[in-house]
C-alpha positions in Angstrom: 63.7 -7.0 -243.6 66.2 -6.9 -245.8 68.8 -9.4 -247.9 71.7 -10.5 -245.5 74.1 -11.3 -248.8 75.0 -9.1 -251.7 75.3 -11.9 -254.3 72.5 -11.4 -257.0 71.2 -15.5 -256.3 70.5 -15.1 -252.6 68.7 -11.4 -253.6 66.5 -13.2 -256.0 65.5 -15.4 -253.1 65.2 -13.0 -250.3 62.6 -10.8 -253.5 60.9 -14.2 -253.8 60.4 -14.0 -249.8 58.7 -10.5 -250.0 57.0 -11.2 -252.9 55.1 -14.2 -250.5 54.7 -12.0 -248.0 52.8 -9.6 -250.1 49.1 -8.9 -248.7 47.7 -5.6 -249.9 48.5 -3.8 -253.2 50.4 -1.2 -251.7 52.9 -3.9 -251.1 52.6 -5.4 -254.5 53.5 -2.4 -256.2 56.3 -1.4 -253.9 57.7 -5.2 -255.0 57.3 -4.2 -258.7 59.7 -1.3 -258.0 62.1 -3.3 -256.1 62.2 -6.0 -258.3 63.1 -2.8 -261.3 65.6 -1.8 -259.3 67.1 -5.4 -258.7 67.7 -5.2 -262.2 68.5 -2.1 -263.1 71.5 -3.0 -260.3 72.5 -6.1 -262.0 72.8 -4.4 -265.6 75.6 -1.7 -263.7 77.2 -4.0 -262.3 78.0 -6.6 -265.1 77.9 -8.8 -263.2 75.8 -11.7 -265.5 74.6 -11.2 -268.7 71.2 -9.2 -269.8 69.6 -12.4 -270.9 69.9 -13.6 -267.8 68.8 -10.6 -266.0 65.7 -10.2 -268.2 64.9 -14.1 -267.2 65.4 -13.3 -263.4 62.6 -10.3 -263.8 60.5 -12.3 -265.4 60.1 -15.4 -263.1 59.9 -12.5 -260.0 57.3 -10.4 -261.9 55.1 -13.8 -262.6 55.4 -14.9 -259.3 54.2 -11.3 -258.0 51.5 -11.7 -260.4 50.4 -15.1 -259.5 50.6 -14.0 -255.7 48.2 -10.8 -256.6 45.7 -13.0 -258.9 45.2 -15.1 -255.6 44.8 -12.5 -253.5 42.4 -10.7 -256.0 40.4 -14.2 -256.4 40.0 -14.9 -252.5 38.8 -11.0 -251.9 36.3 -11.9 -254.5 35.1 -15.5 -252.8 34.8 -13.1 -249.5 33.0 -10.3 -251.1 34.9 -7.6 -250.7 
């Protein structure tokens, strides 16, 4: 799977897509990279400022967290 546009708004979204996705940790921590990457892209380009770019990692990297906490609290109601 992979983005189908180039413009940093409809990468966030297509992140936001994997990051639901997400089942094992193997997965969550290949997501952290990715989402590094996404911004270590944006700073090159110039496209937007670093502010912005800072925010846009942010909201990704909670959402991956919240995502993982979940999937940490059901493994716990199952007993694994």
């Amino acid at each position: 799977m992979a983005s189908t546009s180039k413009h940093y708004g409809d990468v966030n979204k297509w992140i936001e897509r994997v990051i639901d996705s997400c089942t094992t940790p193997l997965q969550e921590c290949s997501v952290r990279r990715l989402i590094r990457l996404f911004g270590e892209d944006l700073e090159r380009s110039g496209e937007i400022d670093n502010a912005t770019i800072s925010y846009m990692q942010s909201a990704l990297r909670y959402r991956l967290e919240e995502k993982q906490y979940s999937r940490i609290e059901t493994e716990l109601q199952n007993g694994n």
